[in-house]
Phi, psi and omega in degrees: 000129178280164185298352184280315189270010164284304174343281187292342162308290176332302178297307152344302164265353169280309167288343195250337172290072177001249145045277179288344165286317176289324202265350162312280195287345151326292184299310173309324214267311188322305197285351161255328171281320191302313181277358157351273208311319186304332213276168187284131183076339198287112183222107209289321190220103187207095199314151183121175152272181169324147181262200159291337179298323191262017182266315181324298175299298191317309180303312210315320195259343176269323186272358147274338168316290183313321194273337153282355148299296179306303171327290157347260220297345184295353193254326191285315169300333187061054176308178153326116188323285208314319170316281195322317167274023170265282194308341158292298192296355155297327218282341170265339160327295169344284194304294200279356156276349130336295168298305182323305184293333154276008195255321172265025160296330183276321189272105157304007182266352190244341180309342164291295159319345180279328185285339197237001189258298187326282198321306162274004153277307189312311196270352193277299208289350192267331123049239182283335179289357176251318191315301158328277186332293186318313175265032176253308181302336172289330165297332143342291193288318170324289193214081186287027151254326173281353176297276169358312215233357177238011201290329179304291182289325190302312165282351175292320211267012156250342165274323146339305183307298234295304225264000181258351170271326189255009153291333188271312168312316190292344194283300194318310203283354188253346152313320192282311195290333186267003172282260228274311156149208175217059194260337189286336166225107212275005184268286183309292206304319187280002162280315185318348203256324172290323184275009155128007196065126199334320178253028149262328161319285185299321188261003144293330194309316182301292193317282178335299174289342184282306194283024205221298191288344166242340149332333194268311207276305194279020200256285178315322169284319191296325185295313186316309177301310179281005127342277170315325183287341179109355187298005151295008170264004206295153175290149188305330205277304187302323221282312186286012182245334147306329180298291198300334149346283189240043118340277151324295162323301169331319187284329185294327224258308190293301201316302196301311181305280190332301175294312176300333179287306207254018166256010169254295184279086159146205200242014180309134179243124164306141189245168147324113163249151174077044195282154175205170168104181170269114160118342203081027226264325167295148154137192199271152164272108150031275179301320185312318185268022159244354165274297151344302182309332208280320189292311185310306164318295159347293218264349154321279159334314194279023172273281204269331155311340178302306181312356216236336192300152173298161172252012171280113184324300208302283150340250182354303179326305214264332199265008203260337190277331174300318186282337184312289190354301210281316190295305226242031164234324157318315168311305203273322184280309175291323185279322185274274200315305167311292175311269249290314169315318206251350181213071166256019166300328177270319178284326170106307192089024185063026207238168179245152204167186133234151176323130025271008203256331185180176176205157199297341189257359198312347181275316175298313173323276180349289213287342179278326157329293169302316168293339187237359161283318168301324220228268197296334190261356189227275199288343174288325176295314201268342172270023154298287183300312184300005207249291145008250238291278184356282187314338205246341179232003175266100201267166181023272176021043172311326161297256191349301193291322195290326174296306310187284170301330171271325180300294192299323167314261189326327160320271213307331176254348154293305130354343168271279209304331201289334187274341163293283179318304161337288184305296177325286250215344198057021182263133201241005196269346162317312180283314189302318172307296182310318178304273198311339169274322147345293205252040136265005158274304171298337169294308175326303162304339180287318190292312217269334152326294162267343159296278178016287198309317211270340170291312193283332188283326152320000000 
């Protein structure tokens, strides 16, 4: 063999290695949450939503999240050769048009380019995400005993794609429409003119797409999970009791889509349930209580997933910090999020006032906003997925997992207690610690990842 097709061997396997790909968007995502703070505008605890700087650091950091999901999971399923080296030979295209889009994010002078760098990633990944679908529905016909013996998470995570795909069109259609408008599509403008006018259009369409894609994506992780652990080995009586989990998710997961579809394309308003108070201003939203079903399903599931745990301490360890994830997101939108709800005579709606119109607490509403968007919407979903990834590609390194594993614990229940305290009192440095322990766990993992590698290749 000449040295050109050695060359070419070489690249061949390098670009086509799970493995090496994973710990690649892995290194992305790590060298930007460690540098977040630095960037211009990214202000971590700043009451309220997001601003545009910090959604921008977000996509920047979730939309490879998303595509190493699909990577994952095309390999833990063992999807179609052909699916697998596409989503694979995507994967530095991703990144780097990613980067890209963050770098001429800043320059109004590059912002069209920013638009068209953006843009084309956005349409590469909707893709691989119909490209997925398509060979995740060929699994049934492929190999039907592994259908057979998986089927509750395998429909929760086709039931995911469908609604985290159509949480990512509605992100497309609401990008396009706040640049250019939809005067260029005159069928969509005159349903927009009927649904309330362009800006009632974008901002259910925003609302709609935030509050959506990731319940569907941790939705997706809880299937993923019992997958990864193996629970088709479980005795049928456990095994069906994970199953009925994530049924119950399923329904959260079809209820939430639907109510996000039709208040967004119409004139649907979600309503208030148990409404009380002056105005009715206490009670659940609608949507909350069909996302909240997704989570309720989760802690269902972990009855019989307990049974599934390794019995090697370290293992056990690692896989006990993944199920926290699910405890402690639970926490904060149902323990937290829900009182707050039940009691916005006082919170307010983030709005200053007096009831039904506002409320005297409207700043603590802010802060929980902000606090549980960092915590329940960013960092829990991706060390959730990573944790996945830990398990399934870190052979021994047993100190390391155990470090490793004691970090996401301590993230994870301080960063909980923290986002209470945010909300209680407006002190956010508690939740800064638990963050900050997070994401020295996802570098570690990255770090310990690629030592690994760079050792078997020695």
């Amino acid at each position: 063999m000449s040295q050109e097709e050695n060359l070419n061997q070489r690249w061949k396997k390098i670009l086509l290695n799970p493995k090496d790909n994973i710990i690649a968007i892995l290194a992305f995502i790590s060298i930007f949450l460690a540098i977040g703070p630095i960037l211009p505008g990214v202000s971590w605890f700043s009451l309220g939503n997001f601003s545009l700087d910090m959604i921008n650091f977000y996509h920047t950091i979730m939309i490879p999240f998303a595509f190493l999901l699909i990577l994952y999971t095309s390999e833990l399923l063992d999807l179609d050769i052909l699916e697998r080296k596409v989503v694979n030979l995507s994967t530095y295209p991703i990144l780097f048009l990613t980067f890209l889009g963050m770098v001429f994010f800043y320059t109004a002078s590059t912002q069209g380019a920013d638009y068209v760098l953006q843009g084309m990633r956005d349409v590469w990944m909707l893709v691989l995400a119909l490209m997925f679908f398509v060979y995740l529905l060929m699994l049934p016909f492929k190999n039907r005993k592994k259908f057979r013996n998986i089927w509750g998470a395998y429909l929760l995570i086709v039931i995911a794609t469908i609604s985290g795909g159509i949480a990512a069109v509605m992100g497309m259609i609401y990008e396009y429409g706040l640049l250019f408008g939809y005067a260029s599509i005159p069928l969509l403008n005159r349903d927009v003119a009927a649904w309330g006018g362009l800006q009632t259009f974008l901002g259910n369409l925003l609302t709609s797409h935030s509050h959506q894609m990731l319940p569907a994506v941790e939705g997706g992780i809880v299937g993923l999970t019992a997958i990864s652990l193996g629970y088709e080995k479980l005795s049928a009586v456990k095994r069906n009791i994970v199953n009925i989990g994530m049924v119950i998710s399923i329904f959260g997961t079809i209820s939430m889509t639907y109510l996000y579809v039709i208040s967004s394309f119409g004139t649907y308003v979600i309503p208030t349930i148990f409404p009380f108070g002056a105005g009715g201003m206490n009670g659940l939203a609608l949507d909350d209580s069909q996302t909240g079903i997704v989570g309720i399903g989760a802690l269902i599931s972990i009855i019989g997933l307990y049974y599934i745990l390794s019995r090697r301490p370290v293992e056990r360890l690692v896989q006990l910090s993944e199920i926290l994830t699910w405890i402690a997101v639970m926490s904060v939108m149902v323990g937290v999020g829900y009182a707050m709800e039940f009691n916005e005579t006082y919170y307010g709606f983030g709005s200053p006032g007096v009831p039904p119109n506002g409320g005297p607490g409207f700043r603590h509403d802010l802060a929980f906003t902000d606090g549980h968007l960092l915590f329940a919407f960013f960092l829990m979903p991706l060390v959730a997925g990573i944790i996945l990834v830990l398990m399934r590609y870190l052979r021994g390194q047993e100190k390391e997992k155990r470090i490793i594993a004691y970090l996401i614990m301590a993230g994870t229940v301080i960063g909980a207690f923290g986002v209470m305290e945010y909300m209680l009192t407006l002190f956010w440095v508690v939740e800064a610690i638990g963050l900050a322990l997070l994401i020295l766990a996802v570098i570690l993992i990255t770090l310990t990842l690629g030592k690994e590698t760079i050792s078997s290749v020695e």
